[in-house]
C-alpha positions as CSV (number, residue, x, y, z in Angstrom):
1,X,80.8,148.8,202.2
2,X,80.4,148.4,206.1
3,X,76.6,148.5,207.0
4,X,77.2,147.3,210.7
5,X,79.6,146.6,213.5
6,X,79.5,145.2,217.1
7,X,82.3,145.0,219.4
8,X,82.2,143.0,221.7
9,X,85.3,143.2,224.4
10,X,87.4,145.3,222.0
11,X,89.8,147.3,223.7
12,X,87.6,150.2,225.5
13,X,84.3,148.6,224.3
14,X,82.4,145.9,226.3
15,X,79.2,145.2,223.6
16,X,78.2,147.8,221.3
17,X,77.3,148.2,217.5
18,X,77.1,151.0,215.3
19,X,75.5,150.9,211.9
20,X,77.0,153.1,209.0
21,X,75.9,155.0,205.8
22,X,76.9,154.0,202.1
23,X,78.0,158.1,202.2
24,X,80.5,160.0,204.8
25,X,80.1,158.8,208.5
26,X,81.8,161.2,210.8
27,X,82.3,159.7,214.5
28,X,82.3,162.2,217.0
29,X,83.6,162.1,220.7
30,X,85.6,163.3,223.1
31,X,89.5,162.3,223.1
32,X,89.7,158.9,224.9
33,X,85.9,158.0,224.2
34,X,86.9,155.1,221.7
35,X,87.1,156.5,218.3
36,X,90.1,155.6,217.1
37,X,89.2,151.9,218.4
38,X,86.0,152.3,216.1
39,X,87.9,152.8,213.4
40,X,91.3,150.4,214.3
41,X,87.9,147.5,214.5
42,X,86.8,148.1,211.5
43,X,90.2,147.9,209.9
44,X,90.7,144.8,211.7
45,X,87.3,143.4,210.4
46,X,88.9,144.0,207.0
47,X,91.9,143.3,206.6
48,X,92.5,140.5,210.0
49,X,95.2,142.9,211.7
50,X,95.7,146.3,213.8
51,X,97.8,148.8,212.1
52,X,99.5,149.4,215.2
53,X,98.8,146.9,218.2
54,X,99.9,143.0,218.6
55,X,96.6,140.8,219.2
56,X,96.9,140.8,222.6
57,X,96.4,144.6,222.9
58,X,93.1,144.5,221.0
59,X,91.4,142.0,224.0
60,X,89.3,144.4,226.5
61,X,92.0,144.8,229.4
62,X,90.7,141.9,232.5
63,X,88.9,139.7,229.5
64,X,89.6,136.7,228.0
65,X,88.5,136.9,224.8
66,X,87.6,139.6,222.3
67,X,85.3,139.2,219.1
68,X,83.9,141.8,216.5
69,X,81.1,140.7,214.1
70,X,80.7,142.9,210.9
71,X,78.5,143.2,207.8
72,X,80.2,144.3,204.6
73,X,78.4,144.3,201.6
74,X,76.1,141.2,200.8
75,X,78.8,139.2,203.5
76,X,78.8,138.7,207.3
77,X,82.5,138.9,208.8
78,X,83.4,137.9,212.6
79,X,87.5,138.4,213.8
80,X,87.9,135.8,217.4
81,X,90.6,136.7,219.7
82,X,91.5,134.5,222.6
83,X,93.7,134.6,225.8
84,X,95.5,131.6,226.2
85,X,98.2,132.6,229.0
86,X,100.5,135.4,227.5
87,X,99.5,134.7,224.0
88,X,96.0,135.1,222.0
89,X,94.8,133.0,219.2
90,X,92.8,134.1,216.8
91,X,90.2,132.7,214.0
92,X,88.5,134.0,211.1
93,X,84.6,133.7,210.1
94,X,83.3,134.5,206.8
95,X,80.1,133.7,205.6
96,X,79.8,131.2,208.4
97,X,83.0,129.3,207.1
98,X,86.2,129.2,209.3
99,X,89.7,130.6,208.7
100,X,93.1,131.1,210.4
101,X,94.1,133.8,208.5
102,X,93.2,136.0,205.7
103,X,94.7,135.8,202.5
104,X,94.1,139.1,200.0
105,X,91.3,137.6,198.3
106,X,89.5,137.3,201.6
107,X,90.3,140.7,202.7
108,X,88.1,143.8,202.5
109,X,89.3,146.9,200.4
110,X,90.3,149.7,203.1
111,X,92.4,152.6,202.9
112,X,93.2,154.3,205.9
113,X,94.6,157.6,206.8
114,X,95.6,158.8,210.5
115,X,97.7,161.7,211.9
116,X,101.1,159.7,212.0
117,X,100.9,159.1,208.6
118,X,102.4,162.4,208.6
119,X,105.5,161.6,209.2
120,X,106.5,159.2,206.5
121,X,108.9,162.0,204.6
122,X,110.8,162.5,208.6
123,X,110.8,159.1,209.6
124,X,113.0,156.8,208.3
125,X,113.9,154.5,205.5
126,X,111.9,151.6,207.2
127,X,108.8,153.2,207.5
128,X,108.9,154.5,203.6
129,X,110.0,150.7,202.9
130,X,106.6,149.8,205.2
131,X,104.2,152.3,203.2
132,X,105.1,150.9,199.8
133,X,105.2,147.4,200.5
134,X,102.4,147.1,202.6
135,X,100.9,149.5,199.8
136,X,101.9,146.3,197.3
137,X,100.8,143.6,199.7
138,X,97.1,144.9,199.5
139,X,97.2,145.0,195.5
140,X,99.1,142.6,194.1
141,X,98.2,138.6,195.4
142,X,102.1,137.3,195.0
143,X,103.8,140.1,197.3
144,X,103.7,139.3,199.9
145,X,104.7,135.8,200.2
146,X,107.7,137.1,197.5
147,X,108.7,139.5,200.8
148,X,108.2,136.8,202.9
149,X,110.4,134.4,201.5
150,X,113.2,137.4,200.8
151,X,112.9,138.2,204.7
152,X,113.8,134.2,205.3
153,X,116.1,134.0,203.1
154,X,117.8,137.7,204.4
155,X,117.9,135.6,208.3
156,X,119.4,132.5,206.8
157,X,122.2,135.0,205.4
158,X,122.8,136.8,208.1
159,X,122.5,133.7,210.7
160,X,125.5,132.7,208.6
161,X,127.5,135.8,208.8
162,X,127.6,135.1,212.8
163,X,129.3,132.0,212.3
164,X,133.1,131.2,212.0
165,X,133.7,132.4,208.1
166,X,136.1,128.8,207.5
167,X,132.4,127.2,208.0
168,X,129.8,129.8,206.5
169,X,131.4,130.9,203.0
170,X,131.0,127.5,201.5
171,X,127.3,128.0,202.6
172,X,126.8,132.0,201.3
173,X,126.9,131.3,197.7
174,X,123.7,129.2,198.0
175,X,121.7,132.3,200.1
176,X,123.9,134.7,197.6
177,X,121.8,133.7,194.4
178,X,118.2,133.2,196.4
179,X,118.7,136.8,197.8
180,X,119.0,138.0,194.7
181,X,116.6,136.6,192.9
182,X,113.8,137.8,195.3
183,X,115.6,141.1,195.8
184,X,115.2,141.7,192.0
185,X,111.5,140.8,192.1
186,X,111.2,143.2,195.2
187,X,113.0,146.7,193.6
188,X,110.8,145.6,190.3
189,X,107.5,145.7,192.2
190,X,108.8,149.1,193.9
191,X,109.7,150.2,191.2
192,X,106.6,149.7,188.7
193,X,104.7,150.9,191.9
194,X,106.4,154.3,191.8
195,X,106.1,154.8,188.0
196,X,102.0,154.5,188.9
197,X,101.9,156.9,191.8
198,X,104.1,159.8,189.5
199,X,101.7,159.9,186.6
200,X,99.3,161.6,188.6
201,X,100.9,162.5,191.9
202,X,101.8,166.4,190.9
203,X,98.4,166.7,189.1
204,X,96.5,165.6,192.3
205,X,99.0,167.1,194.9
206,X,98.2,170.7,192.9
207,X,94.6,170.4,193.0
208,X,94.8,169.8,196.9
209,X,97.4,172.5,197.9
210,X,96.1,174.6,195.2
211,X,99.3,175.6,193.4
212,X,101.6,174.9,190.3
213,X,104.5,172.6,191.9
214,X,105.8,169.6,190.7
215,X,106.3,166.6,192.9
216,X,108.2,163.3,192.3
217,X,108.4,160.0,194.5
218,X,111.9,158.1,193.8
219,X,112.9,155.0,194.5
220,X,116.3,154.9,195.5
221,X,117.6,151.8,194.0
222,X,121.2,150.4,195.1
223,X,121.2,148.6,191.5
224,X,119.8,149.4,188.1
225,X,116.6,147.8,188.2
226,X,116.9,145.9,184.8
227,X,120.3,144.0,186.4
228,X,119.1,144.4,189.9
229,X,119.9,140.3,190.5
230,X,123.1,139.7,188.9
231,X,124.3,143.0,190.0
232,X,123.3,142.6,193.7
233,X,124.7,139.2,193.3
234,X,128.1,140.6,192.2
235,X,127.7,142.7,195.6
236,X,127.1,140.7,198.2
237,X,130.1,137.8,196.4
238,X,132.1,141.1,197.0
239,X,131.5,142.1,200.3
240,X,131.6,138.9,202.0
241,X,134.9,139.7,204.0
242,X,133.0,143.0,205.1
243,X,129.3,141.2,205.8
244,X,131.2,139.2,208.1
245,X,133.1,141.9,210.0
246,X,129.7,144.0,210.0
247,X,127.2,141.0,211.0
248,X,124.7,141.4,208.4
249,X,124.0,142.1,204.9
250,X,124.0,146.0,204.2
251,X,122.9,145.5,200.5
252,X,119.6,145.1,198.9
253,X,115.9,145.8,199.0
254,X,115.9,145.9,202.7
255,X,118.2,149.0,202.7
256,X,116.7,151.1,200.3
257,X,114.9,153.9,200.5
258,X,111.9,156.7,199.1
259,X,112.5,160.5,198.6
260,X,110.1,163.0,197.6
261,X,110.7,165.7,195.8
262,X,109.2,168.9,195.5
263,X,110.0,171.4,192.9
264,X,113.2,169.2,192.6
265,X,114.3,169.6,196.3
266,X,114.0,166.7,198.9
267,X,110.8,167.2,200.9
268,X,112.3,166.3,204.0
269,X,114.7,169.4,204.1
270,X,112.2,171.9,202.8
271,X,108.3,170.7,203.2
272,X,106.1,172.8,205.6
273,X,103.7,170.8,207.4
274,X,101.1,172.1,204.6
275,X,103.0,170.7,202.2
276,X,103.3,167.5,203.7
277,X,99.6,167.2,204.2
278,X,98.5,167.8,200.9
279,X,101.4,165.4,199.9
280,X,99.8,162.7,201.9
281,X,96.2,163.4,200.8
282,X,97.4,163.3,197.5
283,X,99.1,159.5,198.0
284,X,95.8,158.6,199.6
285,X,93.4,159.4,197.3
286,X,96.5,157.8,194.6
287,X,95.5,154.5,197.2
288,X,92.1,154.9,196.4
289,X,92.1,154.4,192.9
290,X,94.9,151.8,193.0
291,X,93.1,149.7,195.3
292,X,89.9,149.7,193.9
293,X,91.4,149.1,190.0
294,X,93.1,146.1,191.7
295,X,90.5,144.6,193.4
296,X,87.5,145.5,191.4
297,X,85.5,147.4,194.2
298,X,85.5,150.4,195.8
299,X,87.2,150.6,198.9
300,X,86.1,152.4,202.6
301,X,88.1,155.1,203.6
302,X,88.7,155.5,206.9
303,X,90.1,159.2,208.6
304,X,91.2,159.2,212.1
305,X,91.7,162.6,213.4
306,X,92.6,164.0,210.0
307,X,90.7,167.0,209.5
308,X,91.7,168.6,212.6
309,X,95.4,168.8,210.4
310,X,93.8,170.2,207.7
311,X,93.4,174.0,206.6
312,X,89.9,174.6,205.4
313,X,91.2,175.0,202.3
314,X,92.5,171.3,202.5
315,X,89.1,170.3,203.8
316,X,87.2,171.4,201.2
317,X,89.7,169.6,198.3
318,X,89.5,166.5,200.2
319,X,85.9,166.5,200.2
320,X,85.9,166.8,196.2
321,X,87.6,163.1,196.2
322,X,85.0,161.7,198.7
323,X,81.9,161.9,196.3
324,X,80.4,158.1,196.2
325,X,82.8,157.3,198.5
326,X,82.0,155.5,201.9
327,X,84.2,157.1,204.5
328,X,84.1,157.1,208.3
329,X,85.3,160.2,209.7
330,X,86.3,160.7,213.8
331,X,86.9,164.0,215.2
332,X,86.3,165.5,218.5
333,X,84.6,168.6,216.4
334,X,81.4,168.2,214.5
335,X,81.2,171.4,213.6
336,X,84.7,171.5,212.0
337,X,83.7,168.5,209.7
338,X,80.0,168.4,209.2
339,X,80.3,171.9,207.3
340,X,82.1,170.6,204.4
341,X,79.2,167.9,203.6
342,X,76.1,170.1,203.0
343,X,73.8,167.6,204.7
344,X,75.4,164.4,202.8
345,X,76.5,163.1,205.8
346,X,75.5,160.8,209.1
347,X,76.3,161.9,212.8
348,X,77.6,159.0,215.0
349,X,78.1,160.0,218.6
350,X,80.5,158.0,221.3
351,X,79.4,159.1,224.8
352,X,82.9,159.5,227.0
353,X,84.1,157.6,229.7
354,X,83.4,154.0,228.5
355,X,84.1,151.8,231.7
């Protein structure tokens, strides 16, 4: 739970600190007042990282430093950003003890929810590959250095595939088997991950859009899971001759993809935008359960923007998931939100044109 924050330097924010609720917070403001930077700090508090800016960006613009000091739970947390030139350091402090990064175990339990998560059944591949990985990264401890080391391993490969083949083949067989290996442990993980999400996707998607559909996420595999490595081995032995003509490796984790499916049919060719937000409400709250069974606490949900996408109808089933739930809410409307609460709820204003 997040009981304060101070910013100090943060992007549109020379020194202030707002204190928060156990309940629903809803942060209201203008546009451009600085409530999506509220809510990007406190996810950066958390988890050491924007969702959507380098470090750099996150330093107040004509600063040289940037620092935000949080209190979560019975523990202090302070993130240090530093200009050094064109690049900016930055240093972890936890309980008054010093870090360079944050590992998982360090992290704090978020989820977060913002209107461009919209987009994940339009997008492409990458950005489904992103959702569920990242998704894994914050719930199992071993992920993401396993995607780490396949991501080396896929640059070695492909660093090869640029070279004269007479040198690079003797080479490939090496990167072949490693690829493999870690690609199999990769489409496992997605895979297992996916099996979660379907038991209760269509019952929680229903209850949302209020409706009888059924909905299914599937993991488009290149190769049968159970002989994902000696099969994607057998692949890539195969297509040397056309990895080299091509310049990189068009087979494995890397290349596969996500598709939802409602009533049977691809989402992406059919889904209204209704449909596609109760879809992602329903994933969300899925996030909200996974990550608090993995880590053993309840995590902060954060909204950015969100119910001005929903119906009222929406509103009111995503309030039914928020009970004992801390959340932190922006929106330019009050009145659009603070309805859905009955008075279970604390106001947090953000005055406009922050200088």
């Amino acid at each position: 739970m997040i009981s304060t924050i101070r910013l100090q330097n943060y992007r549109s924010y020379r020194d202030e600190s707002f204190e928060f609720e156990p309940g629903v917070n809803i942060v209201v403001g203008p546009n451009a007042s600085g409530k999506t930077n509220l809510v990007e700090a406190a996810l950066v508090l958390a988890r050491g990282s924007s969702y959507k800016a380098r470090d750099s960006d996150l330093v107040r613009r004509g600063a040289k430093w940037s620092r935000l000091d949080g209190f979560f739970g019975t523990s202090t947390r302070s993130v240090k950003l530093q200009a050094e030139g064109d690049t900016v350091s930055k240093s972890f402090i936890i309980n008054s003890k010093n870090y360079h990064r944050l590992n998982l175990e360090r992290s704090v339990p978020v989820v977060f929810f913002e209107p461009n998560h919209l987009q994940l059944i339009t997008r492409g591949p990458e950005q489904r590959r992103e959702y569920i990985d990242d998704l894994l990264e914050r719930t199992r401890g071993d992920f993401k250095r396993l995607s780490a080391s396949y991501r080396r391993a896929l640059a070695q490969r492909n660093a090869l595939l640029k070279t004269p083949p007479t040198r690079a083949k003797e080479q490939l067989f090496a990167w072949n088997i490693r690829l493999s290996e870690l690609g199999a442990k990769i489409a496992q993980s997605r895979g297992e991950l996916v099996s979660q999400i379907n038991k209760n996707l269509t019952r929680t998607y229903n209850s949302i859009a209020s409706q009888r559909s059924s909905l299914k996420l599937s993991y488009d595999s290149q190769f049968d899971i159970e002989r994902y490595a000696s099969r994607l081995l057998s692949k890539l032995e195969s297509s040397v001759e056309l990895d080299f003509a091509r310049g990189f490796t068009a087979y494995g984790p890397h290349r596969e993809d996500l598709t939802l499916y409602l009533n049977k049919q691809p989402m992406s060719q059919l889904a209204s935008r209704g449909e596609t937000r109760s879809l992602l409400l329903a994933l969300k709250i899925f996030e909200l359960s996974l990550v608090e069974k993995a880590r053993g606490m309840r995590p902060v949900f954060l909204l950015d923007d969100v119910f001005s996408e929903l119906d009222s109808a929406r509103r009111r089933a995503l309030v039914n998931y928020l009970k004992d739930q801390q959340t932190i809410i922006t929106t330019t409307d009050a009145d659009a939100v603070v309805e859905y609460f009955a008075g279970q709820h604390t106001i947090i204003p953000i005055a406009a044109n922050r200088q």
